[in-house]
PADREN-673905 format. One record per residue (C-alpha): z, x, y. Coordinates in nm, 2 decimals. Last residue first. Layout:
N
      c3      c1      c2
       Z       X       Y
...
***
This chain:
569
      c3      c1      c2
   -4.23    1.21   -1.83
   -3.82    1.16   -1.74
   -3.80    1.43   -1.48
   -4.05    1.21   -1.25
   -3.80    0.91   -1.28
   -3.54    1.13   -1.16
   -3.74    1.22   -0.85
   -3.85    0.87   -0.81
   -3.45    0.75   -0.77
   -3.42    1.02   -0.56
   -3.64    0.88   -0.32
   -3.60    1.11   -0.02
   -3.54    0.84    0.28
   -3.81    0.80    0.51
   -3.81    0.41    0.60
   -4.04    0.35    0.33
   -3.91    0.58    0.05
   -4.02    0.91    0.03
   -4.16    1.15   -0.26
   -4.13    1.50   -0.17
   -4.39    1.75   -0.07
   -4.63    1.98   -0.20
   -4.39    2.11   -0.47
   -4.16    2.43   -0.52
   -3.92    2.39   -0.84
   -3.52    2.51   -0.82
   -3.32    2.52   -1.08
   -2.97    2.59   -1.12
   -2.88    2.45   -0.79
   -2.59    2.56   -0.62
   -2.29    2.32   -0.64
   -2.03    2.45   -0.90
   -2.08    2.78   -0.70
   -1.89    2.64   -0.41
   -2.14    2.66   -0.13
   -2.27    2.87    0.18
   -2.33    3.20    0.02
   -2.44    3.05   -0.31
   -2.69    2.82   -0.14
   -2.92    3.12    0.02
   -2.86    3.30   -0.32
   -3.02    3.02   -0.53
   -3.28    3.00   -0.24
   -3.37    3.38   -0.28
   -3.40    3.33   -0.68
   -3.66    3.07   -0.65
   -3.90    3.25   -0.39
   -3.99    3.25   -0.11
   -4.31    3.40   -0.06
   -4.55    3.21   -0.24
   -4.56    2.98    0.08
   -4.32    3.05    0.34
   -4.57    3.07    0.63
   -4.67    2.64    0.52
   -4.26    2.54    0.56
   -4.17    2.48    0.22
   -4.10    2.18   -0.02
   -3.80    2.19   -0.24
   -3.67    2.02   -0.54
   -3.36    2.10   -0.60
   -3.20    2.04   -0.95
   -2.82    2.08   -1.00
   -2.74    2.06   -1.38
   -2.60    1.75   -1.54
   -2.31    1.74   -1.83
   -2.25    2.12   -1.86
   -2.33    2.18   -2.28
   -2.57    1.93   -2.31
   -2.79    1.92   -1.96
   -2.86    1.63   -1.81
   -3.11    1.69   -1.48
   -2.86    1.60   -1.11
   -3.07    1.52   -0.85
   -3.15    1.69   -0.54
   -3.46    1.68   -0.25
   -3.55    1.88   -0.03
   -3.77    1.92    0.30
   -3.89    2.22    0.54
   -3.74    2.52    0.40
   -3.81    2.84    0.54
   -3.56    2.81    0.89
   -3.26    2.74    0.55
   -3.06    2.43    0.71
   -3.27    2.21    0.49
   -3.11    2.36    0.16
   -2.79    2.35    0.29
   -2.82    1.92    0.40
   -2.94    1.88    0.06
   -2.68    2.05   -0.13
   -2.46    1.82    0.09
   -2.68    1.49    0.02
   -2.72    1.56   -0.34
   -2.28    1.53   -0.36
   -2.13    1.76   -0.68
   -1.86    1.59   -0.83
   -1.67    1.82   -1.11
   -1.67    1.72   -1.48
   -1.88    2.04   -1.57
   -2.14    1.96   -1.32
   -2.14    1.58   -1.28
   -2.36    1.46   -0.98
   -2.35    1.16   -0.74
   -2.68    1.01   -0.69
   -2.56    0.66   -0.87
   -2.25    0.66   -0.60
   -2.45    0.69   -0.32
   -2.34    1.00   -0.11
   -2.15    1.16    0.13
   -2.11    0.98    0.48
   -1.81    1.02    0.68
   -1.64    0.72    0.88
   -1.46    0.77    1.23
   -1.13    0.61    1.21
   -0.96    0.86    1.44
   -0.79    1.04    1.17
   -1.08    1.06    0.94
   -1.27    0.83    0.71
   -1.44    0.91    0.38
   -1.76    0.80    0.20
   -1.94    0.77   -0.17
   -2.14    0.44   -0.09
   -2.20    0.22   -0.37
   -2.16   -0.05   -0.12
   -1.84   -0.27   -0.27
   -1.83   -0.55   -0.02
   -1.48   -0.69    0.05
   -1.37   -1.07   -0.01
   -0.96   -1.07    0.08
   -0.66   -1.20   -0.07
   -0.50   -0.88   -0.14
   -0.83   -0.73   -0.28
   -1.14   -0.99   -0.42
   -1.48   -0.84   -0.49
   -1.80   -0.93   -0.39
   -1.98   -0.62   -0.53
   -1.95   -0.72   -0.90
   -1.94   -1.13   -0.91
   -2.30   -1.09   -0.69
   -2.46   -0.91   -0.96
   -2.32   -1.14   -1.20
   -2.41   -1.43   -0.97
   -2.75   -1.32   -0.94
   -2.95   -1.60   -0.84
   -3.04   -1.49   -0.49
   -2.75   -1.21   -0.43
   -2.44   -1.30   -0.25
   -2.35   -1.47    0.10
   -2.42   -1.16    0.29
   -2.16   -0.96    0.51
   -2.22   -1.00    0.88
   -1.93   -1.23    0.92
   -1.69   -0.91    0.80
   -1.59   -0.71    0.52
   -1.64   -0.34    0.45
   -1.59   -0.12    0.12
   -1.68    0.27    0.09
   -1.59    0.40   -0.21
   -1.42    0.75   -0.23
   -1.35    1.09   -0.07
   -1.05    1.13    0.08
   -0.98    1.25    0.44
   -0.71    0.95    0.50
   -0.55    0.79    0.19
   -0.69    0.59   -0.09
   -0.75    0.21   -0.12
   -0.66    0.08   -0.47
   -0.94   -0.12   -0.65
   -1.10    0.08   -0.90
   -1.38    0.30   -1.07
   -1.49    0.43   -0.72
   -1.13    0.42   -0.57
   -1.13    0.28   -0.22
   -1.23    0.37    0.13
   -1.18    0.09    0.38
   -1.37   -0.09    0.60
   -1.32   -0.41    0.84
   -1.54   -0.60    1.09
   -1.48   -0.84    1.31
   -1.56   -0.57    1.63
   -1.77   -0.32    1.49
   -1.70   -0.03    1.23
   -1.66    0.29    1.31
   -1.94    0.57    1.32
   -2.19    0.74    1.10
   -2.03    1.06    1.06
   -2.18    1.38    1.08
   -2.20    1.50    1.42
   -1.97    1.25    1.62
   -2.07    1.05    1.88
   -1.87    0.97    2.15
   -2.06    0.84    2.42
   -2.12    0.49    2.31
   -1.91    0.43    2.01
   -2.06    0.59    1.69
   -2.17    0.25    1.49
   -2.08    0.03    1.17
   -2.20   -0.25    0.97
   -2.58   -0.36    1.09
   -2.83   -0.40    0.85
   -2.76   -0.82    0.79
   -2.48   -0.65    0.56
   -2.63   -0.65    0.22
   -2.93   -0.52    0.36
   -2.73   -0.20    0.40
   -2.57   -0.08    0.73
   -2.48    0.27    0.95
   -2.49    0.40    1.24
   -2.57    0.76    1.41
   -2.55    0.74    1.79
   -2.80    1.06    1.88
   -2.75    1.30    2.15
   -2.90    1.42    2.44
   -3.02    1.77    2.57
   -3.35    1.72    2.43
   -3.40    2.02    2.24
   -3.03    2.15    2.18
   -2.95    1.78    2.12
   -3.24    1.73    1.84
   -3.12    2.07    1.69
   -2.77    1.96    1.64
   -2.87    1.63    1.50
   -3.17    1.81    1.25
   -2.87    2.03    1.16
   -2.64    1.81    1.07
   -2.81    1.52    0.87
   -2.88    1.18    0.96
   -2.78    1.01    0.64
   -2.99    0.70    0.62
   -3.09    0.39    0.71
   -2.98    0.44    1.09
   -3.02    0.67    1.41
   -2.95    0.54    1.74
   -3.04    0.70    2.07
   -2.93    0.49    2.38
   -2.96    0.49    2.72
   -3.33    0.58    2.73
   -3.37    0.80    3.06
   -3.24    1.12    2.97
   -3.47    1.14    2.69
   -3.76    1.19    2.98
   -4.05    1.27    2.75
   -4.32    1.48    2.73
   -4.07    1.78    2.60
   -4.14    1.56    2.22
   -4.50    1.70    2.26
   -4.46    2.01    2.05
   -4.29    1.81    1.81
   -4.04    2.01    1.57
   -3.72    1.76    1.72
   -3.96    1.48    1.67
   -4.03    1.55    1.32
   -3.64    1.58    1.26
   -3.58    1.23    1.46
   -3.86    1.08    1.23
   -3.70    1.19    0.93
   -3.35    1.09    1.06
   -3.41    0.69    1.13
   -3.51    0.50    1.48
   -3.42    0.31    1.75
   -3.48    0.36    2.09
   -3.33    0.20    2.34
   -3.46    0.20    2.73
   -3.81    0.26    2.69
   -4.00    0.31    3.04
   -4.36    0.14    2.90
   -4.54    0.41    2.99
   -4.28    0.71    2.91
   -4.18    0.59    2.56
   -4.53    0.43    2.50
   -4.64    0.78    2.51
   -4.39    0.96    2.29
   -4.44    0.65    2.05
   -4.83    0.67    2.04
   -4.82    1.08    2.00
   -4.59    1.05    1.69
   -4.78    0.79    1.53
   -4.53    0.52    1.35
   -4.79    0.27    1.23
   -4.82   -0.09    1.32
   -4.65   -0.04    1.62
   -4.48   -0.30    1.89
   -4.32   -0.24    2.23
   -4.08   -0.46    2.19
   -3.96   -0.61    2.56
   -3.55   -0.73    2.59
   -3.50   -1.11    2.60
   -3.15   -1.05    2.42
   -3.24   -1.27    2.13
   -3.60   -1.11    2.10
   -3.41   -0.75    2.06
   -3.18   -0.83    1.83
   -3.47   -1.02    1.63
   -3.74   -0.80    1.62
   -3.50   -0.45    1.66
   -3.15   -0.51    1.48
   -3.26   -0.78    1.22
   -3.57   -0.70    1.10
   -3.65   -0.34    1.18
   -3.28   -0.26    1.02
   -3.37   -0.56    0.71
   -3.69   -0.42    0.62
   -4.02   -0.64    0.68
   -4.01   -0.57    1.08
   -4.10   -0.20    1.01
   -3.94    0.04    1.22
   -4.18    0.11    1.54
   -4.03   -0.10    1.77
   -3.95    0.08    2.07
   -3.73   -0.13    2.29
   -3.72   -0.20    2.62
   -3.43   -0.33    2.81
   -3.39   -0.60    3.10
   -3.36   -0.95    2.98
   -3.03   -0.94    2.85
   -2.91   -0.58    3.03
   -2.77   -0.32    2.84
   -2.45   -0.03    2.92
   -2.18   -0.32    2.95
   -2.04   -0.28    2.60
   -2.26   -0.16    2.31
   -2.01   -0.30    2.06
   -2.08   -0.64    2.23
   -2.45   -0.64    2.16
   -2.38   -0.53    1.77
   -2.10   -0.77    1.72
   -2.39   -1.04    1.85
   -2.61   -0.90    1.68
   -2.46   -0.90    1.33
   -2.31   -1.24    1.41
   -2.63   -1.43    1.43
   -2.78   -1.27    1.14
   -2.50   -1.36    0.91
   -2.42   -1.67    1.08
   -2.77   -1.77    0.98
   -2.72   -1.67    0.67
   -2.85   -1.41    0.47
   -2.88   -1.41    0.05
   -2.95   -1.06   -0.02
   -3.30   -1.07   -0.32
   -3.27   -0.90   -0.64
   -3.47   -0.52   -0.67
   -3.49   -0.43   -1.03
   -3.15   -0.27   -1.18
   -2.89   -0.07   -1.00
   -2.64   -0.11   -0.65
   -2.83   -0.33   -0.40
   -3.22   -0.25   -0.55
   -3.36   -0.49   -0.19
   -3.53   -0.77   -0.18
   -3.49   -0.95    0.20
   -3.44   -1.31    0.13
   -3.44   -1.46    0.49
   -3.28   -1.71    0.70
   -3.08   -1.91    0.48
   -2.85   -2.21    0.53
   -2.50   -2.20    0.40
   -2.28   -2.10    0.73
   -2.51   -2.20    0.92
   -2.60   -2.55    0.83
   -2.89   -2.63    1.03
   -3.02   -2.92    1.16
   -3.43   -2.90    1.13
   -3.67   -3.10    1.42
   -3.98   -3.05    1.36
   -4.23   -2.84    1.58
   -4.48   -3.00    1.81
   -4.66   -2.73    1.94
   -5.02   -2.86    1.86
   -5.22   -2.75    1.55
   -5.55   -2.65    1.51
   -5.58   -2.33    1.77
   -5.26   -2.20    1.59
   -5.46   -2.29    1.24
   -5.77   -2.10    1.36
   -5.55   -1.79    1.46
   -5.38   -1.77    1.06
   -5.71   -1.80    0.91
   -5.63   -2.05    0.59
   -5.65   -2.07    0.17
   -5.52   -2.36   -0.02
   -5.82   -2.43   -0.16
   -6.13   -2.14   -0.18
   -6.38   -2.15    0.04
   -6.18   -1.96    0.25
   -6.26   -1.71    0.03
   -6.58   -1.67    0.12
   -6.49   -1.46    0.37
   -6.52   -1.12    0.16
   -6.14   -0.98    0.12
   -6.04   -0.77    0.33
   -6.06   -0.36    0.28
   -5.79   -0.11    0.12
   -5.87    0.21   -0.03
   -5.66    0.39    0.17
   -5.39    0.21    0.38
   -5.33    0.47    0.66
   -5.66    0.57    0.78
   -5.84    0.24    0.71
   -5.53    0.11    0.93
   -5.64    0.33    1.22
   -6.02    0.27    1.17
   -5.97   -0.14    1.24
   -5.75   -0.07    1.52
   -6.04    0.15    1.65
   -6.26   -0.10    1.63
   -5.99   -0.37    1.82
   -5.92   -0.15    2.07
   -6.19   -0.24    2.35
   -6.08   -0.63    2.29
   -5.72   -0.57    2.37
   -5.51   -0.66    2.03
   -5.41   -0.94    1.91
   -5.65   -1.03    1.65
   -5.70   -0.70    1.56
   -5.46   -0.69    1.27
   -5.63   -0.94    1.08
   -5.48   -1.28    0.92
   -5.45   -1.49    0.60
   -5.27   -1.74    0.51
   -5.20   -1.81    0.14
   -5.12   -2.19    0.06
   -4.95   -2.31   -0.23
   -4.90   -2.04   -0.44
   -4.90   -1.94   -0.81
   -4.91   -1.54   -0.87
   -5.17   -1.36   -1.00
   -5.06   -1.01   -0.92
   -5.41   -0.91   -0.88
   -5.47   -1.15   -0.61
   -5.17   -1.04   -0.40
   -5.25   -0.68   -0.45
   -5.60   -0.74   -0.26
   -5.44   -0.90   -0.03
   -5.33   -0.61    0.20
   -5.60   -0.57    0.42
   -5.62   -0.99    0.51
   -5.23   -0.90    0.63
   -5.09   -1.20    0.46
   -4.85   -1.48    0.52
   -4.76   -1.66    0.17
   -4.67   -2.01    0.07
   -4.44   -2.10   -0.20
   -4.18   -1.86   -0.24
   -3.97   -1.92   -0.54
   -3.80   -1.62   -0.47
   -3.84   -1.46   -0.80
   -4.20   -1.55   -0.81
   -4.26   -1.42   -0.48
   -4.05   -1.09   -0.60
   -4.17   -1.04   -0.90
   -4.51   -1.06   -0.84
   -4.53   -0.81   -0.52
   -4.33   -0.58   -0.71
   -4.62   -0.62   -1.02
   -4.91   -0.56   -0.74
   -4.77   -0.32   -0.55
   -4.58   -0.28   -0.27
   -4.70   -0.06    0.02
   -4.69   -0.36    0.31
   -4.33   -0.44    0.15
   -4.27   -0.82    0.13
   -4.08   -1.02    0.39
   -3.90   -1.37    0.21
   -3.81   -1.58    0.46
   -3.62   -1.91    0.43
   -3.77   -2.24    0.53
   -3.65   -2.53    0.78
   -3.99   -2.51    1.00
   -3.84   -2.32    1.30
   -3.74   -2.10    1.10
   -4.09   -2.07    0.94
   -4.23   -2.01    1.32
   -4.00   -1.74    1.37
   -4.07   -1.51    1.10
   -4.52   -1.67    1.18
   -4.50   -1.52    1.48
   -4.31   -1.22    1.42
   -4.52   -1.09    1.17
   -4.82   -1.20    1.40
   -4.73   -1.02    1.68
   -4.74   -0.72    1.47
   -4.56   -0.50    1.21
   -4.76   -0.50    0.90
   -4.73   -0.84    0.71
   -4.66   -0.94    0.38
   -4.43   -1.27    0.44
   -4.29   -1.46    0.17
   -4.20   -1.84    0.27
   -3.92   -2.02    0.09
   -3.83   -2.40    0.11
   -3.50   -2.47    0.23
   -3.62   -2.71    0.48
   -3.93   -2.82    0.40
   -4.31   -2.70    0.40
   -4.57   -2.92    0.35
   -4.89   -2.79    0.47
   -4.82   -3.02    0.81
   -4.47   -2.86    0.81
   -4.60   -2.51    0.79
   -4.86   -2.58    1.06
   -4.59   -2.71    1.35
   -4.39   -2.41    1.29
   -4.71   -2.19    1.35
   -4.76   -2.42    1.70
   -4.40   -2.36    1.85
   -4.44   -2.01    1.72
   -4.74   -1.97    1.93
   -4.58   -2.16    2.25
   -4.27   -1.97    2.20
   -4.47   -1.65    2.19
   -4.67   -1.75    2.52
   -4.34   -1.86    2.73
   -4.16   -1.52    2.59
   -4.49   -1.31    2.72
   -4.79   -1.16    2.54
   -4.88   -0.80    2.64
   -5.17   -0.63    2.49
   -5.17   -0.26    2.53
   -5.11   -0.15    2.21
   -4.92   -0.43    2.12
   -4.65   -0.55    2.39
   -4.42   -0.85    2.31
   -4.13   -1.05    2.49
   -4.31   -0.98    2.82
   -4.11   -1.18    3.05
   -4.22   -1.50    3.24
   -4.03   -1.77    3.00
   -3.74   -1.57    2.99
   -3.45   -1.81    2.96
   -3.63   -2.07    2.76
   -3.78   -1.83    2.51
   -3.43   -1.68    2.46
   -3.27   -2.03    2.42
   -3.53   -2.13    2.15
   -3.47   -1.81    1.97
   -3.11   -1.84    1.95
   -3.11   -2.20    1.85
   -3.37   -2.07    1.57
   -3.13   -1.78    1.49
   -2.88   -2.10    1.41
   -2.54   -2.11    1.64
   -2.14   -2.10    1.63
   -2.15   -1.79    1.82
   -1.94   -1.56    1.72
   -1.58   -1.55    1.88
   -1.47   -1.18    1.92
   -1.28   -0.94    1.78
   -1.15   -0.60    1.88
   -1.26   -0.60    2.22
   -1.49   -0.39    2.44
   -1.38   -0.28    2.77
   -1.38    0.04    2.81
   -1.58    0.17    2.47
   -1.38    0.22    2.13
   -1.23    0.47    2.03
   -0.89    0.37    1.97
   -1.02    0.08    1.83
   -1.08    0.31    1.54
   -0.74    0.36    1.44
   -0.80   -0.01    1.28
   -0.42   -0.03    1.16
   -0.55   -0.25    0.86
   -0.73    0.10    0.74
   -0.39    0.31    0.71
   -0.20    0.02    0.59
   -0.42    0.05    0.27
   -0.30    0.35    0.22
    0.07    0.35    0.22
    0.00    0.00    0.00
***
């Protein structure tokens, strides 16, 4: 109980920014109450800029308006589910906000899925009509899936007319081997152009009461803590209090109406999803929209547009820090730096400061907490930890294989609870039974994540629980072999996993990729040494192999989970 009395304390709110509370009322509200009040407000504000194409809140609510309109003429009810494979555009958020507005639940799909995750998850879901980049359906139609309706719609439609060719080239450039389907399809029944429906139908939404507490607003799919990836049941009060907490954290540093974001992280993943598109929308702030995350667009847009908050994840942060264009910009002048959906890790924070002479707010969420969970208070970052928690929200560090809460500076399982927590997983109660746990009379979220917290309350990032690995009994962490490897000025990525090994349990494996001048000249022995001098021996890798590059996951994470995967063949 010593221990547990540690975390009900909150030494956190010790840190937190003048004048921000503890706890706060949420808003008893839907995300579609939100919306509408936002669209109201700001009628003559640019909501949305795409490459030059600005549409304002009066034009998006007029368009959303219309889309909701549509999905109740093809059907749709409340409660129904809508999957969404979409690239970040206007149109993503178009149609997110119009099948609110329309009673269903969202489902966003990957843009780099394939066909069997595709299959799984609209079948999964129960989705009945899909949203589709026209580029991307290809997958759809070999996953054979049974729909209702399938929308269609091309990038280009809202962009200026002089960059509509060359958005047609830029996408050829990223999504290989991908084209749209002949037009003849829409021959086909149940098939639709997603501008002639908006033309079609009049903005003259229905009218949906919703239960907020219950009531869904999207079905993000996500792995949670093993097995194929099982869909986080959201609420409305989910989403609306992770912003709210989330605006309120920030103190008085923003403006409702004022700030621009960058909004580069893709809307289909919960951080994109519910800290930029609809955080940002809510607040009346400007998205500067991307399809793809080009270094030279961003750094542009950053000093064209006048970005004010830019958020973002560690790979991009290190290939800024590298950029020879990253002096372009005026840091100074966004207010806040915020790094999230993974470990940001020492060096590349340090380095991004010495560079830029600002630093980065890491944070940290999982889908299973509408993204948002934690936050460095404004001003008082701290290199290597991801924060404290938000107002409402609790965490704790508990025993991996248990339930008692250990003391300060230990290493264990990191468990939160608050009103951004997720109502369990879509038909998974066993799943659901085994990360919603009850302690003392409250619900907490087991998150897999190996973490510690310090005096202050700050919270300390190590590893996920599966990526933890046995050398002779002993924990080694990837992430910390990681974070060595990368500190070495020859070694540009790496990635670690444990490999089994009979006689020591699981060796350390790092797979490394070098800068291009260290090529065939470092060499396997020298980074076994460079580790040795900077780690417990228990921790160096064994083996070390040289590749190309390392696989990723979406939002720039190393996939370990691949790298284990690629062991197995």
């Amino acid at each position: 109980m010593v221990a547990a009395t540690v975390y009900e304390e909150r030494p956190w709110l010790k840190f937190y920014r003048e004048g921000v509370p503890s706890d706060v009322d949420v808003p008893e509200e839907s995300v579609v109450d939100a919306f509408d009040k936002a669209t109201d407000k700001w009628q003559n504000k640019t909501a949305l800029v795409f490459y030059g194409s600005k549409i304002s809140y009066r034009q998006l609510r007029d368009q959303v308006d219309r889309f909701a309109t549509t999905l109740a003429d093809l059907g749709i009810k409340k409660g129904d589910k809508v999957a969404l494979l979409l690239l970040n555009s206007p149109q993503f958020i178009i149609a997110y906000f119009g099948a609110l507005k329309a009673g269903a639940t969202l489902t966003p799909i990957s843009p780099v899925y394939v066909s069997l995750e595709i299959k799984h998850q609209i079948e999964d879901s129960g989705a009945r009509i899909l949203i589709c980049q026209d580029i991307l359906y290809d997958h759809v139609e070999k996953a054979n899936v049974e729909l209702d309706a399938v929308i269609l719609t091309d990038i280009t439609e809202y962009l200026p007319r002089l960059k509509r060719i060359l958005g047609k080239s830029m996408l050829r450039a990223v999504y290989q081997r991908m084209s749209a389907p002949p037009v003849e399809i829409f021959e086909r029944e149940g098939f639709y152009k997603f501008q002639e429906l908006l033309k079609k139908y009049p903005p003259n939404p229905p009218t949906i009461e919703f239960d907020i507490n219950n009531d869904l607003v999207t079905l993000p799919y996500t792995g949670g803590t093993t097995g194929l990836p099982k869909g986080a049941m959201i609420t409305h009060k989910n989403i609306v209090a992770a912003e709210h907490l989330g605006n309120i954290f920030s103190g008085d540093i923003f403006e409702p109406g004022k700030e621009v974001v960058m909004a580069y992280l893709p809307f289909y993943h919960i951080y994109g999803q519910s800290v930029v598109m609809l955080g940002g929308i809510s607040q009346g702030y400007t998205l500067v929209i991307f399809t793809t995350p080009d270094l030279d667009d961003i750094l542009n847009s950053i000093e064209s547009e006048k970005a004010t908050l830019f958020y973002s994840v560690p790979s991009l942060y290190e290939a800024l820090r590298d950029y020879a264009r990253t002096d372009r910009v005026n840091w100074k002048r966004v207010k806040l730096l915020v790094s999230g959906a993974d470990a940001l890790l020492e060096d590349t924070a340090r380095g991004w400061e010495k560079r830029t002479n600002t630093k980065i707010h890491e944070g940290w969420g999982m889908t299973e907490t509408s993204s948002v969970g934690m936050l460095s208070p404004y001003g008082r970052p701290k290199v290597g930890s991801f924060g404290t928690p938000l107002p409402n929200t609790m965490a704790a560090i508990a025993d991996p294989d248990g339930t008692d809460f250990l003391p300060v500076g230990e290493i264990g399982e990191l468990l939160v609870r608050g009103p951004q927590v997720m109502k369990g997983y879509w038909k998974r109660p066993e799943e659901t039974a085994k990360v919603l746990v009850e302690i003392n009379g409250q619900t907490w979220l087991r998150t897999s994540d190996l973490a510690s917290m310090d005096e202050e309350g700050y919270f300390y990032f190590y590893d996920r629980k599966r990526d933890m690995i046995k050398y002779k009994g002993l924990a080694v962490f990837a992430r910390e072999v990681e974070e060595v490897l990368t500190s070495h000025p020859q070694i540009k990525e790496a990635g670690v996993i444990g490999v089994p090994d009979a006689d020591v349990g699981e060796n350390v494996k790092a797979i490394v990729v070098l800068e291009t001048e260290a090529r065939g000249k470092l060499m396997e022995g020298e980074v076994i040494k460079y580790c040795e001098e900077r780690l417990a021996h228990y921790k160096c890798p064994k083996i070390v192999e040289f590749r190309g590059e390392v696989p990723k996951t979406d939002v720039g994470k190393v996939s370990r989970r691949e790298l284990r995967e690629s062991e197995e063949i």
